[in-house]
DRENTORKOL-3810 file (N, C-alpha, C; in nm, 4 decimals):
REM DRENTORKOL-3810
@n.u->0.9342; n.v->-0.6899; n.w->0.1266; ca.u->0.8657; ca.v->-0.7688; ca.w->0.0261; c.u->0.9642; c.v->-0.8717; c.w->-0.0265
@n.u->0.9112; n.v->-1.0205; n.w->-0.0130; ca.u->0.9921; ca.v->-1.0837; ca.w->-0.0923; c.u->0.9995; c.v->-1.0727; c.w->-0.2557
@n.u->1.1325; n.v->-1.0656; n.w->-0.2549; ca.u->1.1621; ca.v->-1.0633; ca.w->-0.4462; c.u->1.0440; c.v->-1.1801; c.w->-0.5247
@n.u->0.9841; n.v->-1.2836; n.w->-0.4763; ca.u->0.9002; ca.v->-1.3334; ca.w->-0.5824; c.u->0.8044; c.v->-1.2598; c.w->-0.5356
@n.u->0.7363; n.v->-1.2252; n.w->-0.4100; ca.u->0.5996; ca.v->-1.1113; ca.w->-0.4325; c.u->0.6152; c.v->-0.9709; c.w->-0.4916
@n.u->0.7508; n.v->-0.9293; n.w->-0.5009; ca.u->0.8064; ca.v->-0.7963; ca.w->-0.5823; c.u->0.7313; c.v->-0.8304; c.w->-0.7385
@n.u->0.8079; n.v->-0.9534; n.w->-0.7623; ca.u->0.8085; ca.v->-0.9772; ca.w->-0.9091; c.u->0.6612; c.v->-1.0272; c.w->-0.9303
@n.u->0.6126; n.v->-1.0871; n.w->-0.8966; ca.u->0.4434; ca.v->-1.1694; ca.w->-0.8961; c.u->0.3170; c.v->-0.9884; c.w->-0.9259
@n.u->0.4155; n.v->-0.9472; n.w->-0.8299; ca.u->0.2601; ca.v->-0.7778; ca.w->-0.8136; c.u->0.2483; c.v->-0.7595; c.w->-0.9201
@n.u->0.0785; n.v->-0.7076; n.w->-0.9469; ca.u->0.1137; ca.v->-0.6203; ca.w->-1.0508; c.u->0.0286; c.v->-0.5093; c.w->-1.0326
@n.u->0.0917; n.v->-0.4078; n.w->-1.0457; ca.u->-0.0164; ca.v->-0.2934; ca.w->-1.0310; c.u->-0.0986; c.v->-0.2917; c.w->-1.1658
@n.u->-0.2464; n.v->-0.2396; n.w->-1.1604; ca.u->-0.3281; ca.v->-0.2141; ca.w->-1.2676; c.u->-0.3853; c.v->-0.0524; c.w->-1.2564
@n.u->-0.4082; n.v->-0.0242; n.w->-1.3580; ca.u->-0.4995; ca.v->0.1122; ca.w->-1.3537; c.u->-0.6962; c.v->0.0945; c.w->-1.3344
@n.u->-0.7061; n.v->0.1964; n.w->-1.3279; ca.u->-0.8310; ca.v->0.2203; ca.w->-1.3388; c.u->-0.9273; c.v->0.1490; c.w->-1.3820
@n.u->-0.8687; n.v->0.1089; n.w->-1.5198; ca.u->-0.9546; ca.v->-0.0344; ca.w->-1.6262; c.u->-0.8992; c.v->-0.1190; c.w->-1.5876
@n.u->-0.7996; n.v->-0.1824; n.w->-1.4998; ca.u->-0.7807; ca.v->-0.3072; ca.w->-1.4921; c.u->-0.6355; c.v->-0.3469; c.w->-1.5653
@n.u->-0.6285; n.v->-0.2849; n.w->-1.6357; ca.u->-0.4742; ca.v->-0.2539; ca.w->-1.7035; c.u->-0.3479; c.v->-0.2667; c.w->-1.6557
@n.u->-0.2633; n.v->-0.3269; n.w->-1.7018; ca.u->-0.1487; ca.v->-0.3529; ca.w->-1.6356; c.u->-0.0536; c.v->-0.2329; c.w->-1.6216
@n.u->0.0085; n.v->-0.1322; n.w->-1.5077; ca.u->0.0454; ca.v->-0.0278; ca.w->-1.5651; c.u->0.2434; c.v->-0.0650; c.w->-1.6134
@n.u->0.2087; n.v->-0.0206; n.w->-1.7355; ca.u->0.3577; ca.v->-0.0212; ca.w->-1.7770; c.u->0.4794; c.v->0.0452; c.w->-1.8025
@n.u->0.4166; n.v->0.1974; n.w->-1.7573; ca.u->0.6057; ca.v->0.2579; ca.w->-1.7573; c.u->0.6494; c.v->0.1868; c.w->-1.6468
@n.u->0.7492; n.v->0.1857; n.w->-1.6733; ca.u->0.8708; ca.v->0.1245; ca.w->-1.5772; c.u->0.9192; c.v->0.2324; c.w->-1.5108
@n.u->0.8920; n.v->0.3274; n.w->-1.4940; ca.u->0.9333; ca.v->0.4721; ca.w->-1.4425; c.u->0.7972; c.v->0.4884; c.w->-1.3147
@n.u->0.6675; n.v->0.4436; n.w->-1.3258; ca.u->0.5467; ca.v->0.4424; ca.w->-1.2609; c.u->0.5875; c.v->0.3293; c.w->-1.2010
@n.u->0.6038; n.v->0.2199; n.w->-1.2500; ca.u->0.6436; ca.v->0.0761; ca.w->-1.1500; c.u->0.7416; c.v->0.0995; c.w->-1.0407
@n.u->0.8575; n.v->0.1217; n.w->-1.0885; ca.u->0.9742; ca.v->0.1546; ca.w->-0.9939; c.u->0.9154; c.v->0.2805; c.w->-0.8661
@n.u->0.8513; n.v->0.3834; n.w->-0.8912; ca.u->0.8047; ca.v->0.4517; ca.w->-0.8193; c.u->0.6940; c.v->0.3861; c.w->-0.7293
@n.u->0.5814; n.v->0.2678; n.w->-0.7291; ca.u->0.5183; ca.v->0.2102; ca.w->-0.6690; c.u->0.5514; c.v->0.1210; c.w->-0.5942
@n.u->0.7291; n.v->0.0512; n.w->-0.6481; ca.u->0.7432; ca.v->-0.0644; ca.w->-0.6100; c.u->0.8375; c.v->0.0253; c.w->-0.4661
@n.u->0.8954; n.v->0.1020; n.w->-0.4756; ca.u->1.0121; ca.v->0.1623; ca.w->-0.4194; c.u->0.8866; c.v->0.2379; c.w->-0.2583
@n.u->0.7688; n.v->0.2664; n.w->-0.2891; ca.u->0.6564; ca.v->0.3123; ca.w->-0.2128; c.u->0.6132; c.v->0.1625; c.w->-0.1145
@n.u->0.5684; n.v->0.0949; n.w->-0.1784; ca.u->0.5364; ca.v->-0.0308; ca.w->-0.1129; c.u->0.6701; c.v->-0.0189; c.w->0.0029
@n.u->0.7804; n.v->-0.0370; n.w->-0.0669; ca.u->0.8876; ca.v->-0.1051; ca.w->0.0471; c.u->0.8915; c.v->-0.0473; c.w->0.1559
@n.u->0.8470; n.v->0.1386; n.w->0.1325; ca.u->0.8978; ca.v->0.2175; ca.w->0.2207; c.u->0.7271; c.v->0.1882; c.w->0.3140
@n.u->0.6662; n.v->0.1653; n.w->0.2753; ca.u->0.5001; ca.v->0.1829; ca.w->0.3258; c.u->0.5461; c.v->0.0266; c.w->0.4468
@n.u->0.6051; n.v->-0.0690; n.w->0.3577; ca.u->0.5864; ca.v->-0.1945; ca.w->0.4697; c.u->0.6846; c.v->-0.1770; c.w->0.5662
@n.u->0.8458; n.v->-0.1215; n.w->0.5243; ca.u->0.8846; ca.v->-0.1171; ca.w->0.6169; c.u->0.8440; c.v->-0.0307; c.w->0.7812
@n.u->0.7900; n.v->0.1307; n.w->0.7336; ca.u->0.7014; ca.v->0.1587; ca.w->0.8306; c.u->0.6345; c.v->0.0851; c.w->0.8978
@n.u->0.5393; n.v->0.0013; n.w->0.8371; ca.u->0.4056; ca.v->-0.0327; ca.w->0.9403; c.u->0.4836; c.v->-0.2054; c.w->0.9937
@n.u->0.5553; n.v->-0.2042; n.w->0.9842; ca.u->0.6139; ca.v->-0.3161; ca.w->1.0554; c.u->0.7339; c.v->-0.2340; c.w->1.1451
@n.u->0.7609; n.v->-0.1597; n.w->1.1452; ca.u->0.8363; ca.v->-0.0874; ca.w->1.2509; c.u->0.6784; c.v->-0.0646; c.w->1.3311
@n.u->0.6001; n.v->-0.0076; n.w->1.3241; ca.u->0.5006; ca.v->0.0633; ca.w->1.3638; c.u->0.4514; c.v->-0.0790; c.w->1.4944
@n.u->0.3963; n.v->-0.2120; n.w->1.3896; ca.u->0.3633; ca.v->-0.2925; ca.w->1.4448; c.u->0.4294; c.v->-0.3508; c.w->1.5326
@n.u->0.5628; n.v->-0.3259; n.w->1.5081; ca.u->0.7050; ca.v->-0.3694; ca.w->1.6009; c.u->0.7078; c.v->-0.2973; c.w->1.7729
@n.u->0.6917; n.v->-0.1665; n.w->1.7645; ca.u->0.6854; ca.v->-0.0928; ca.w->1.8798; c.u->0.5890; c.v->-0.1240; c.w->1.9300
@n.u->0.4665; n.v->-0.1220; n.w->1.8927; ca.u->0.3092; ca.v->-0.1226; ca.w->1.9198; c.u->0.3318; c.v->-0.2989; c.w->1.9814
@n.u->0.3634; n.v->-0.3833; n.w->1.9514; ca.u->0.3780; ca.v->-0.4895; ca.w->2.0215; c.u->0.4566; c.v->-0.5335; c.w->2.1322
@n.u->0.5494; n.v->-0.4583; n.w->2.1012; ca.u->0.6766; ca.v->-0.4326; ca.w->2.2157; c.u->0.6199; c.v->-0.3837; c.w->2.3417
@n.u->0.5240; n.v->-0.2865; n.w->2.2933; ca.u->0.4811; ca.v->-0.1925; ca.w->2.4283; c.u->0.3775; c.v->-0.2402; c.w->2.4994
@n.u->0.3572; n.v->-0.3890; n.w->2.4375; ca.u->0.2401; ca.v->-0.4592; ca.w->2.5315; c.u->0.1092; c.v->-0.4243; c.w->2.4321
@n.u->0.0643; n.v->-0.3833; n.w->2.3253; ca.u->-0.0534; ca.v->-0.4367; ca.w->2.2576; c.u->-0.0878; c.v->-0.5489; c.w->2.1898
@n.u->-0.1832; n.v->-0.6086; n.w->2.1767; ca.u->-0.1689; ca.v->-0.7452; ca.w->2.1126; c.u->-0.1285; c.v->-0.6828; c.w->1.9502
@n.u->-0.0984; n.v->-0.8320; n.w->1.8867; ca.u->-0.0991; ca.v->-0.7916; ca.w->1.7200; c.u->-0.2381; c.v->-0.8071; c.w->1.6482
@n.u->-0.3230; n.v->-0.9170; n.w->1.7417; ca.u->-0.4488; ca.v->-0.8607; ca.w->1.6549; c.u->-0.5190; c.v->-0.6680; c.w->1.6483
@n.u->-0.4903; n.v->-0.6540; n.w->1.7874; ca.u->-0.4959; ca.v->-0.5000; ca.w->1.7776; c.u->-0.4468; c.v->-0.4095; c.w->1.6631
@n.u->-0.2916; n.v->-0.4618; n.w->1.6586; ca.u->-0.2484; ca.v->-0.3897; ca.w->1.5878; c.u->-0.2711; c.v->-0.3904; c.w->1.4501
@n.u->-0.3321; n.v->-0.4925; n.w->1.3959; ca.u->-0.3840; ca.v->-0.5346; ca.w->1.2587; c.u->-0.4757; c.v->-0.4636; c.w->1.2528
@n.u->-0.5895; n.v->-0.4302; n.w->1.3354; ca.u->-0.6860; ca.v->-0.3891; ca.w->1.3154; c.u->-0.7421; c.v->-0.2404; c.w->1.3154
@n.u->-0.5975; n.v->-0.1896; n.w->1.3774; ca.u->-0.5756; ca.v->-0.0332; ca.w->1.3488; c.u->-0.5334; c.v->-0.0240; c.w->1.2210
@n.u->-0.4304; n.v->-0.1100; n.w->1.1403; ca.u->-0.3855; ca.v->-0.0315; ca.w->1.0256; c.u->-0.5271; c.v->-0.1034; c.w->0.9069
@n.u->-0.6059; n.v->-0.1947; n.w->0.9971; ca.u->-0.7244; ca.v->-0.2172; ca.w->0.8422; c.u->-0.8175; c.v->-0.1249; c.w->0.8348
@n.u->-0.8401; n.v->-0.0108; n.w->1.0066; ca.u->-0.9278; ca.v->0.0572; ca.w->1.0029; c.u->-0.8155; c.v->0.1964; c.w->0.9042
@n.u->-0.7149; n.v->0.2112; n.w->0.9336; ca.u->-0.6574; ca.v->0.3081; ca.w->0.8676; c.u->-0.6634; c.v->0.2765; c.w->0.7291
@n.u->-0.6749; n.v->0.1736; n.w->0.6804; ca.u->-0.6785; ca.v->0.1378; ca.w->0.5315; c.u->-0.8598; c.v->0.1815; c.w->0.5212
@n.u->-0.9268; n.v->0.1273; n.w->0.5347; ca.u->-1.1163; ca.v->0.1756; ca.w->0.5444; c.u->-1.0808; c.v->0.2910; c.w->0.5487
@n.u->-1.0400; n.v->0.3968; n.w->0.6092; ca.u->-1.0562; ca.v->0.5283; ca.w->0.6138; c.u->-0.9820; c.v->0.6328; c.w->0.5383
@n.u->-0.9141; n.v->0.5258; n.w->0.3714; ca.u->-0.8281; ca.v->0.5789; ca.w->0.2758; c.u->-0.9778; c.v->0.6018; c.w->0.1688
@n.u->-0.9500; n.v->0.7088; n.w->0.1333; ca.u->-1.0519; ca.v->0.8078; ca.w->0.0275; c.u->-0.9158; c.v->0.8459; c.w->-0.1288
@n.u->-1.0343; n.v->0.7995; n.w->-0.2266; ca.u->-0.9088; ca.v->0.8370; ca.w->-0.3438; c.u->-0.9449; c.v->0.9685; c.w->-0.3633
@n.u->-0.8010; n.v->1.0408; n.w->-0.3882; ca.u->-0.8534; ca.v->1.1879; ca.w->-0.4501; c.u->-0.9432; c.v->1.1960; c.w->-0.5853
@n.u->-1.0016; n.v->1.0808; n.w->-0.6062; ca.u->-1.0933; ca.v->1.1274; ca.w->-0.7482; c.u->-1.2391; c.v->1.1674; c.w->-0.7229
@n.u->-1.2269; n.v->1.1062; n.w->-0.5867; ca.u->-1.3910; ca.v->1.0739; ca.w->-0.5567; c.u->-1.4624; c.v->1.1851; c.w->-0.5910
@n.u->-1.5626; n.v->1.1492; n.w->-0.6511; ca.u->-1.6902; ca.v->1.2735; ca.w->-0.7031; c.u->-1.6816; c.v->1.2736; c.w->-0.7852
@n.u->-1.5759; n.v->1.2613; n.w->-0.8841; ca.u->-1.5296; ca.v->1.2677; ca.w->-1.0059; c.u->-1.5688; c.v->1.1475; c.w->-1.1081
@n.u->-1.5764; n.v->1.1558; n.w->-1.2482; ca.u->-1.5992; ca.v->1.0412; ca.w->-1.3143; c.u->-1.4552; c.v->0.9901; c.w->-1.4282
@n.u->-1.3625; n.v->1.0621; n.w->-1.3862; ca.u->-1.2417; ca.v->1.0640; ca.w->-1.4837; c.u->-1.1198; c.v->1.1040; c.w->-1.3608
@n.u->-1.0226; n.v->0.9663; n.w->-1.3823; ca.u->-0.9291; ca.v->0.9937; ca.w->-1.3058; c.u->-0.8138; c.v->1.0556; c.w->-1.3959
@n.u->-0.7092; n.v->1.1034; n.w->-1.2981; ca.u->-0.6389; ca.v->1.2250; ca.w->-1.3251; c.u->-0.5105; c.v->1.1176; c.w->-1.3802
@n.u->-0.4596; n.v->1.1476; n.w->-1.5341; ca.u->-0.3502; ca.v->1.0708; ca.w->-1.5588; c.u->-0.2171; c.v->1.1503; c.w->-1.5435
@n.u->-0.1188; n.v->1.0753; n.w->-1.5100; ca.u->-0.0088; ca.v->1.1603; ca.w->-1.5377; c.u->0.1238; c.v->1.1047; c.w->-1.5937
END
């Protein structure tokens, strides 16, 4: 992630809310890095080995479609 899209994000909660411990940020921001660096290693091999990259885009958007929040069913998400 570039440092101005680091700094630009902002995570929100549930309502739309900006979330502000800095203890929750650092833990999201430190997740992102580790989440992109994966899927660009991921996309890295997967291209290497002869798949296209539209392919490969389109596996991790179907893997994103097929993300379920643990609240679902629920009408109150879980704070912590």
């Amino acid at each position: 992630m570039t440092d101005t899209h680091k700094n630009a994000f902002l995570w929100v909660d549930h309502e739309g809310n900006p979330v502000s411990c800095a203890e929750k940020v650092q833990i999201l921001r430190e997740n992102d890095t580790e989440l992109r660096q994966a899927l660009q290693d991921v996309f890295d091999d997967g291209v290497l080995m002869g798949v296209s990259p539209q392919a490969m885009l389109q596996t991790f958007q179907a893997m994103l479609s097929d993300l379920k929040s643990p609240f679902q069913g629920g009408t109150q998400e879980k704070e912590s």
